[in-house]
PyMOL CGO cylinders between C-alpha atoms (Angstrom):
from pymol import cmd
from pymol.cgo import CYLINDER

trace = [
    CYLINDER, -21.27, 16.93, -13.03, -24.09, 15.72, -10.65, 0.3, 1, 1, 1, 1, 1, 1,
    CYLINDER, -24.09, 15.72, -10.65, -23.98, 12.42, -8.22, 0.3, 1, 1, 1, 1, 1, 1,
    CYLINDER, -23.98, 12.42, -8.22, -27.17, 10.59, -8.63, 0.3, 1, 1, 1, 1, 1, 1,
    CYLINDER, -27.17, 10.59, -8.63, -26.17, 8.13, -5.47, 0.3, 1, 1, 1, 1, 1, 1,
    CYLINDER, -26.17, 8.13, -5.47, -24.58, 5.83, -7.87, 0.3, 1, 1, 1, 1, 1, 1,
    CYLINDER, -24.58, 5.83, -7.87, -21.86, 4.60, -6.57, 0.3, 1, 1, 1, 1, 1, 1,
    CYLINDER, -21.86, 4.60, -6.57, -18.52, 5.15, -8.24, 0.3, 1, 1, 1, 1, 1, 1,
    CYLINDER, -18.52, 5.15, -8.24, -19.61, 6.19, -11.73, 0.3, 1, 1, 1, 1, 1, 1,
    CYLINDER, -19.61, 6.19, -11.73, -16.70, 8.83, -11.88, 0.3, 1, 1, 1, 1, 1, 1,
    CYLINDER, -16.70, 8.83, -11.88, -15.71, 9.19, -15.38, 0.3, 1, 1, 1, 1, 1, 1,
    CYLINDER, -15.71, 9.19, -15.38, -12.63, 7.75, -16.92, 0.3, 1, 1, 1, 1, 1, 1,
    CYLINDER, -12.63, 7.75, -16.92, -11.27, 11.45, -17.01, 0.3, 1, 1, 1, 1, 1, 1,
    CYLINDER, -11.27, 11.45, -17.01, -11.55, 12.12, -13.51, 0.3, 1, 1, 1, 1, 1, 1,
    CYLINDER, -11.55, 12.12, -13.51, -10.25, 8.82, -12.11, 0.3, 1, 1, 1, 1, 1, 1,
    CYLINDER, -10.25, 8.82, -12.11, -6.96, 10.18, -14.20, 0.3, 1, 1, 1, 1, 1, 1,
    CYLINDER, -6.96, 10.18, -14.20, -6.74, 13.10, -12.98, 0.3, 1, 1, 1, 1, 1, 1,
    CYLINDER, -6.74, 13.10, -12.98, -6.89, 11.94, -9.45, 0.3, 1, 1, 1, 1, 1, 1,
    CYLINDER, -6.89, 11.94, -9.45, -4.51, 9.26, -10.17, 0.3, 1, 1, 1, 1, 1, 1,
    CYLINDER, -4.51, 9.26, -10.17, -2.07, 12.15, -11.56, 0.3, 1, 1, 1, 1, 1, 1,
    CYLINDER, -2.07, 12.15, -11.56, -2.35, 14.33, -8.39, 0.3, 1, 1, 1, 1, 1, 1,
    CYLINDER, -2.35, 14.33, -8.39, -1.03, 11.18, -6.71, 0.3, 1, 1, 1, 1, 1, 1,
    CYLINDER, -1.03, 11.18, -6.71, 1.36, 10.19, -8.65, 0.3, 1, 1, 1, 1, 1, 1,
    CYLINDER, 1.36, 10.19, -8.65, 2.94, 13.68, -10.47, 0.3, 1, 1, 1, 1, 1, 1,
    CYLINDER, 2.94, 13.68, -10.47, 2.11, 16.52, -8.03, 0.3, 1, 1, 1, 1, 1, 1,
    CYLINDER, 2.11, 16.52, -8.03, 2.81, 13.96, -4.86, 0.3, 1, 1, 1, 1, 1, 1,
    CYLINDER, 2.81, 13.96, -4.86, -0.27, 14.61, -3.41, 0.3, 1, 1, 1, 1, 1, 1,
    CYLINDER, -0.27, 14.61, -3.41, -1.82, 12.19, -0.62, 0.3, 1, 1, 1, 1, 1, 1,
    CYLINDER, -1.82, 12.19, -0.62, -4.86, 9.98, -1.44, 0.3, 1, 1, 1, 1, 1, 1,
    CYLINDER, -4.86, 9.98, -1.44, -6.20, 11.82, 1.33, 0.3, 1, 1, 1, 1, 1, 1,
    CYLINDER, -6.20, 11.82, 1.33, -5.70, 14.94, -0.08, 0.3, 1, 1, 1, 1, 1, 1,
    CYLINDER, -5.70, 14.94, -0.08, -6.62, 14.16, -3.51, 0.3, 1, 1, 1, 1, 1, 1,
    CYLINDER, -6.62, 14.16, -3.51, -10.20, 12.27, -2.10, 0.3, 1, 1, 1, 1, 1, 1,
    CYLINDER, -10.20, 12.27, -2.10, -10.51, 15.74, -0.48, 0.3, 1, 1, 1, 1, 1, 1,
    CYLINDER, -10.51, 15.74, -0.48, -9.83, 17.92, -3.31, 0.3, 1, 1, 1, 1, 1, 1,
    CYLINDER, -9.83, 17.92, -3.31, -11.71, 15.56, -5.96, 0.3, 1, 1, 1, 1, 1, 1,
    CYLINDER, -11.71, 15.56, -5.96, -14.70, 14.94, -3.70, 0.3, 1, 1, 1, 1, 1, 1,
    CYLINDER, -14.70, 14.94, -3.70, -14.45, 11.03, -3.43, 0.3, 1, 1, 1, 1, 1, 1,
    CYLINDER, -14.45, 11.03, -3.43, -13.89, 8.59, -1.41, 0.3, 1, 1, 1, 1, 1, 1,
    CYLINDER, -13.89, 8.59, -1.41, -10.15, 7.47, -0.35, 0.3, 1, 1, 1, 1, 1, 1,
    CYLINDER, -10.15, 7.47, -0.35, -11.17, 4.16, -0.94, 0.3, 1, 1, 1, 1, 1, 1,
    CYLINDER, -11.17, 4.16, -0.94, -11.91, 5.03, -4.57, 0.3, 1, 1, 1, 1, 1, 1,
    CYLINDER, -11.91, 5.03, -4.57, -8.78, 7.14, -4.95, 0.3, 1, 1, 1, 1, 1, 1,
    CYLINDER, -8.78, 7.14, -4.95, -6.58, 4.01, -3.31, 0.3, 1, 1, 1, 1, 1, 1,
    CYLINDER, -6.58, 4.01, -3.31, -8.61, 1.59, -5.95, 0.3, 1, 1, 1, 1, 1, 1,
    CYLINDER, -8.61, 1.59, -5.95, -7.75, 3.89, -8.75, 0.3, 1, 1, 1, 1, 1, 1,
    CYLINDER, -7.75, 3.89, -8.75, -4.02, 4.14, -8.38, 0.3, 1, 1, 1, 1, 1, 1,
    CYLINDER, -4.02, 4.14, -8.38, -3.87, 0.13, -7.89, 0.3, 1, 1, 1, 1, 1, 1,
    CYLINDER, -3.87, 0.13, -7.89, -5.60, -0.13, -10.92, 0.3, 1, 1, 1, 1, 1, 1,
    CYLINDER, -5.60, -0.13, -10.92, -2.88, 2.08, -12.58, 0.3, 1, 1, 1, 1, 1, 1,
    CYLINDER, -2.88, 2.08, -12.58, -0.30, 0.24, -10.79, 0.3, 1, 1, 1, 1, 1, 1,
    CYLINDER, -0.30, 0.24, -10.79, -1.20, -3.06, -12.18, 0.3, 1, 1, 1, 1, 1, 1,
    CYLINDER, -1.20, -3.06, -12.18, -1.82, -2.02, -15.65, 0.3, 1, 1, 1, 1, 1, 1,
    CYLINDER, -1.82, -2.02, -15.65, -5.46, -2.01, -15.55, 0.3, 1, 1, 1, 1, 1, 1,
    CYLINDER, -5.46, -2.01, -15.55, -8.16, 0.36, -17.26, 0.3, 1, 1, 1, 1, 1, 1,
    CYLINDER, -8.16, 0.36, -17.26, -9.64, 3.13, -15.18, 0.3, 1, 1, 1, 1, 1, 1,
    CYLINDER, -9.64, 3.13, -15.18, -12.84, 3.16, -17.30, 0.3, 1, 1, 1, 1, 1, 1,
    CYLINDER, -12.84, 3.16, -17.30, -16.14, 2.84, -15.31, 0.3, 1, 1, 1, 1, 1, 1,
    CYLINDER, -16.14, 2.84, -15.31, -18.33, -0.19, -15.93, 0.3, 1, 1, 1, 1, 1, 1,
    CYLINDER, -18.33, -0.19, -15.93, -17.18, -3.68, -14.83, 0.3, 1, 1, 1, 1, 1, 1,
    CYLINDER, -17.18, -3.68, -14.83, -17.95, -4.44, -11.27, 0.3, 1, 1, 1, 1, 1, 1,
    CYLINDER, -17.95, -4.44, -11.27, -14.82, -5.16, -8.98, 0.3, 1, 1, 1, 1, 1, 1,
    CYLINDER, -14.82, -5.16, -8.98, -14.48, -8.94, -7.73, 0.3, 1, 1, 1, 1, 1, 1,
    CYLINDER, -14.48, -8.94, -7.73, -16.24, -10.28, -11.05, 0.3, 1, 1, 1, 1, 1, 1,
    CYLINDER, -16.24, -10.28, -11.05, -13.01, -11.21, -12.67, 0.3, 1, 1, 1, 1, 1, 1,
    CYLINDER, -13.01, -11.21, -12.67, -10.83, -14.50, -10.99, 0.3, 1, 1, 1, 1, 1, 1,
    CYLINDER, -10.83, -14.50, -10.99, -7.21, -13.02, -10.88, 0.3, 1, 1, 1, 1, 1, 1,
    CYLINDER, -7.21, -13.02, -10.88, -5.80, -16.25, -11.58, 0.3, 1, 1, 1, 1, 1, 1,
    CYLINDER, -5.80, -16.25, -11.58, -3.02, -15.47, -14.34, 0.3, 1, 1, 1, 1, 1, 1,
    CYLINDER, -3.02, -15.47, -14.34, -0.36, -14.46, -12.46, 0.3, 1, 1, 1, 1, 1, 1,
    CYLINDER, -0.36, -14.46, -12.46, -0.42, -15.65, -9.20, 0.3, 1, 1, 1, 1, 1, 1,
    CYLINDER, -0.42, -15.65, -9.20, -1.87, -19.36, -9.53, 0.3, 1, 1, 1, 1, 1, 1,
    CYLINDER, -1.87, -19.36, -9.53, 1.46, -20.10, -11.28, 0.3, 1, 1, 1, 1, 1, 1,
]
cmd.load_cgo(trace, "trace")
């Protein structure tokens, strides 16, 4: 696994497995940005993501998407 500077390209494996520390083994999103070796920003995006349903896979820029669905109504 090597970090080429690109920002956030974490695979769709590892963005589970830090969302599972979190949320199975109770671990902080401090901790687990510490133990996975990325940001706590990331790790904080990640479990929202889960939390809301969404897909963890890399790819679509955040922000691109209007969120308008739910809470225009």
């Amino acid at each position: 696994m090597s970090h080429h500077g690109t920002m956030d390209a974490y695979s769709e494996d590892l963005r589970q497995k830090i969302v599972e520390a979190v949320q199975q083994r109770r671990m902080s999103k401090s901790e687990a940005a510490r133990a996975f070796g990325v940001s706590r920003s990331s790790v904080k995006r990640y479990v929202k993501a889960v939390c809301e349903g969404r897909s963890l896979r890399p790819g679509k820029a955040p922000g691109k998407k209007p969120k308008l669905d739910q809470k225009a109504r």
